[in-house]
C-alpha positions in Angstrom: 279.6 -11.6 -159.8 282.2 -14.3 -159.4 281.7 -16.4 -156.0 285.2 -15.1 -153.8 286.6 -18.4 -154.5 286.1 -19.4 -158.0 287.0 -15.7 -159.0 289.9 -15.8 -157.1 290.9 -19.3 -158.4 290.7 -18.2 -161.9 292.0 -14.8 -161.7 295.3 -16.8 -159.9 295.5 -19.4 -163.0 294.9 -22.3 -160.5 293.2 -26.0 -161.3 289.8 -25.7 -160.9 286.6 -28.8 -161.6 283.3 -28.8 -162.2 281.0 -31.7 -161.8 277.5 -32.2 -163.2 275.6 -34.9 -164.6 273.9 -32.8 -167.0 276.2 -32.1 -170.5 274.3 -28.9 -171.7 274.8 -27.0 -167.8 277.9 -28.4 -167.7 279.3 -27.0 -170.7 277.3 -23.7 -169.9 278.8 -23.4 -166.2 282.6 -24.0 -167.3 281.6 -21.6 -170.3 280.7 -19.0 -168.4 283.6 -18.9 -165.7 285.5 -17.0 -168.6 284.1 -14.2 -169.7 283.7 -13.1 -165.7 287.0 -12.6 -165.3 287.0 -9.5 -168.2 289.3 -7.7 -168.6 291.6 -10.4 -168.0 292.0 -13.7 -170.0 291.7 -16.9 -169.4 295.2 -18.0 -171.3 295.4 -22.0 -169.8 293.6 -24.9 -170.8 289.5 -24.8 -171.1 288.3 -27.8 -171.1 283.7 -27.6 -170.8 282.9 -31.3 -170.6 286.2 -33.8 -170.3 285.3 -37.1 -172.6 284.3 -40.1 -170.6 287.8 -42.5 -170.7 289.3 -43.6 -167.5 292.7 -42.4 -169.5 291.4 -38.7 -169.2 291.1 -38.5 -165.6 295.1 -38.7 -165.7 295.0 -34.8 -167.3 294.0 -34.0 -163.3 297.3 -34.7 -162.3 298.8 -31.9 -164.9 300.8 -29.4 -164.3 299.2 -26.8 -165.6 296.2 -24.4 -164.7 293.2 -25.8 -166.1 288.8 -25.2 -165.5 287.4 -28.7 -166.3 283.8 -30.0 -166.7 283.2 -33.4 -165.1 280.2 -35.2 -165.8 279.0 -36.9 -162.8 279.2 -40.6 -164.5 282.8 -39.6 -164.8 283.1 -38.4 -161.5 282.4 -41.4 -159.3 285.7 -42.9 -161.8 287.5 -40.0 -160.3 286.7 -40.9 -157.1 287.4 -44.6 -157.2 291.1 -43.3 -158.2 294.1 -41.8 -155.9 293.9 -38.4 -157.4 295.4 -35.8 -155.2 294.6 -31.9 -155.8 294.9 -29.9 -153.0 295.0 -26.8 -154.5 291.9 -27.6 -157.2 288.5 -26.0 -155.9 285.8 -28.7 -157.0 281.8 -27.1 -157.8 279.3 -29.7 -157.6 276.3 -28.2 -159.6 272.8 -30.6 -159.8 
């Protein structure tokens, strides 16, 4: 089962990020987020594992729903930036 807030994220099409600095869980985690929210569908953008380019980290300021892997290495770019989402739960997974 869906933890109340990721379930609820996803089932509301919001922004949601996942951070881990292993590739293969990663991909896995992000993955996985879909099919738990049968019988609906995930219809926005599903991205597992975001390539490592500082120009990427601009698709967190989209307007658009969206379940994004971050690897860690990427994430301390993320940090050093001004990005601003409010509404976006984050999941730090070691």
């Amino acid at each position: 089962m869906m933890c109340s807030g990721w379930g609820a994220a996803a089932l509301l099409e919001r922004q949601m990020a996942v951070f881990c600095p292993n590739i293969g869980v990663l991909s896995a985690s992000v993955l996985s987020l879909v099919p738990l929210m049968r019988p609906f569908a995930w219809q926005s953008l599903l991205l597992p594992v975001l390539p490592v380019q500082d120009k990427m980290l601009d698709l967190l300021e989209a307007p658009v729903p969206f379940i994004l892997g971050i690897k860690v290495a990427l994430a301390a770019l993320f940090c050093a930036h001004t990005y601003t989402l409010p509404t976006c739960p984050f999941l730090q997974l070691m």
